[in-house]
VOBA-1610 file (N, C-alpha, C; in pm, whole numbers, padded with zeros to 5 digits, always signed):
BEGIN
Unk-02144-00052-00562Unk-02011-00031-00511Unk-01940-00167-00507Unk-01848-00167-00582Unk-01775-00308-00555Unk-01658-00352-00452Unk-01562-00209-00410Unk-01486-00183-00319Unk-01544-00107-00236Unk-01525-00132-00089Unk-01535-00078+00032Unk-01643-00093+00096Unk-01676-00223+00105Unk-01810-00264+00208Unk-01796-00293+00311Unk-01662-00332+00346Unk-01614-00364+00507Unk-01546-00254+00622Unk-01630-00188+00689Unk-01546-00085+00757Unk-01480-00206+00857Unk-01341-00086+00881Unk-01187-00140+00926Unk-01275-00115+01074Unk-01272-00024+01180Unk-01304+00040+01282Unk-01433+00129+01307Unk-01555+00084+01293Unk-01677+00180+01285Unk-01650+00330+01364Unk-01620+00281+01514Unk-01624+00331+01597Unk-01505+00429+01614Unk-01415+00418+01542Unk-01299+00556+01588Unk-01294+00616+01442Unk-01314+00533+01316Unk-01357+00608+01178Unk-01413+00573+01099Unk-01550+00614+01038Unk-01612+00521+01028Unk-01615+00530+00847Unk-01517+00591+00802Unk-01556+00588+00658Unk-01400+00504+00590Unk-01335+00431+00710Unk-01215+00350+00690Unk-01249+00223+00630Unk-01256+00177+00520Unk-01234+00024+00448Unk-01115-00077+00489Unk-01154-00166+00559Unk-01032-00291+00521Unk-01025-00295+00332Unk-01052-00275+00263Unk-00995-00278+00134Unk-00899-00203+00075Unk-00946-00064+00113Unk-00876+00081+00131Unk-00748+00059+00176Unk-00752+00010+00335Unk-00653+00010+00392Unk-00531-00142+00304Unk-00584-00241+00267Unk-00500-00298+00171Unk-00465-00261+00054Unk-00549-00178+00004Unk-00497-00140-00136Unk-00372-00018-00120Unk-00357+00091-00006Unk-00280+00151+00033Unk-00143+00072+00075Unk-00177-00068+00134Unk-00065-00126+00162Unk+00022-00153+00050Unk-00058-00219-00016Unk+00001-00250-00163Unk+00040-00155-00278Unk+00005-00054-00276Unk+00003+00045-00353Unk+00174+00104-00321Unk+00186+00121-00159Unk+00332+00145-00085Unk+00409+00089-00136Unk+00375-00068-00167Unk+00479-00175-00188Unk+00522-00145-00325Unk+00448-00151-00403Unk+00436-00137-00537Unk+00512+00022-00589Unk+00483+00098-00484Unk+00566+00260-00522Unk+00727+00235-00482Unk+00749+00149-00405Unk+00906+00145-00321Unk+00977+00060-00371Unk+00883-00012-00459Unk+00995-00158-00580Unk+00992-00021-00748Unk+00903+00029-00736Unk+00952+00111-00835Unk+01058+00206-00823Unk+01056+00281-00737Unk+01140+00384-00692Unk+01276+00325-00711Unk+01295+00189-00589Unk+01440+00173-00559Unk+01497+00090-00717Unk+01409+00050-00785Unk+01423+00003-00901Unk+01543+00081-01050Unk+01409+00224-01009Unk+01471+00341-01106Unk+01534+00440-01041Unk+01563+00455-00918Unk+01596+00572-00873Unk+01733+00545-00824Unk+01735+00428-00790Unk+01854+00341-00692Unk+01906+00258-00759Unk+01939+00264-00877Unk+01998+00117-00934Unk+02136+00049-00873Unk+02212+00122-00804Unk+02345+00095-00793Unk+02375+00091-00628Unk+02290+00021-00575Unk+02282+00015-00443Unk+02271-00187-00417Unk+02388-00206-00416Unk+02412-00341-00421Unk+02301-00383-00311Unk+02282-00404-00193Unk+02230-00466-00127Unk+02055-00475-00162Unk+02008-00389-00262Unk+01888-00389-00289Unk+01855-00543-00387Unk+01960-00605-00457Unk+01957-00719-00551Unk+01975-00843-00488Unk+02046-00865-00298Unk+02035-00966-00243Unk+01863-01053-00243
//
Protein backbone atom coordinates (compact mmCIF):
# COMPACT_ATOMS: atom_id res chain seq x y z
CA UNK A 1 0.00 0.00 0.00
CA UNK A 2 1.63 3.19 -0.78
CA UNK A 3 -1.27 5.64 0.27
CA UNK A 4 -2.99 5.55 3.53
CA UNK A 5 -0.79 4.46 6.37
CA UNK A 6 -1.52 7.29 8.65
CA UNK A 7 -4.93 7.17 10.33
CA UNK A 8 -6.34 10.90 10.79
CA UNK A 9 -8.47 9.90 14.21
CA UNK A 10 -8.25 6.06 15.28
CA UNK A 11 -10.65 6.55 17.77
CA UNK A 12 -13.88 8.29 16.26
CA UNK A 13 -12.94 6.60 12.56
CA UNK A 14 -10.76 4.46 12.15
CA UNK A 15 -10.52 3.78 8.41
CA UNK A 16 -9.85 7.87 7.93
CA UNK A 17 -6.24 8.63 6.24
CA UNK A 18 -4.47 11.99 6.73
CA UNK A 19 -3.64 11.34 2.99
CA UNK A 20 -7.23 10.71 2.01
CA UNK A 21 -8.22 13.55 3.81
CA UNK A 22 -5.50 15.77 1.71
CA UNK A 23 -6.02 14.35 -1.39
CA UNK A 24 -9.89 15.27 -0.99
CA UNK A 25 -8.68 18.69 -0.08
CA UNK A 26 -6.93 19.07 -3.14
CA UNK A 27 -8.98 17.29 -5.36
CA UNK A 28 -11.91 20.29 -4.12
CA UNK A 29 -9.39 22.77 -5.07
CA UNK A 30 -8.56 21.41 -8.23
CA UNK A 31 -12.59 20.75 -9.14
CA UNK A 32 -13.48 24.66 -8.22
CA UNK A 33 -10.44 26.21 -10.47
CA UNK A 34 -11.90 24.02 -13.10
CA UNK A 35 -15.43 24.71 -12.82
CA UNK A 36 -15.14 28.56 -12.26
CA UNK A 37 -12.60 28.40 -15.13
CA UNK A 38 -15.17 26.79 -17.71
CA UNK A 39 -18.34 27.34 -16.31
CA UNK A 40 -17.84 31.03 -15.13
CA UNK A 41 -15.76 32.74 -17.52
CA UNK A 42 -17.32 36.14 -17.33
CA UNK A 43 -17.37 36.78 -13.74
CA UNK A 44 -14.82 39.58 -13.43
CA UNK A 45 -13.85 39.27 -9.89
CA UNK A 46 -12.73 35.61 -10.39
CA UNK A 47 -9.36 37.10 -12.55
CA UNK A 48 -8.38 39.62 -9.56
Amino acid sequence: MLFGKNRLVPNISPHKTIEGSVGGILSSIAASIIYTRLLLPGIIFLDS
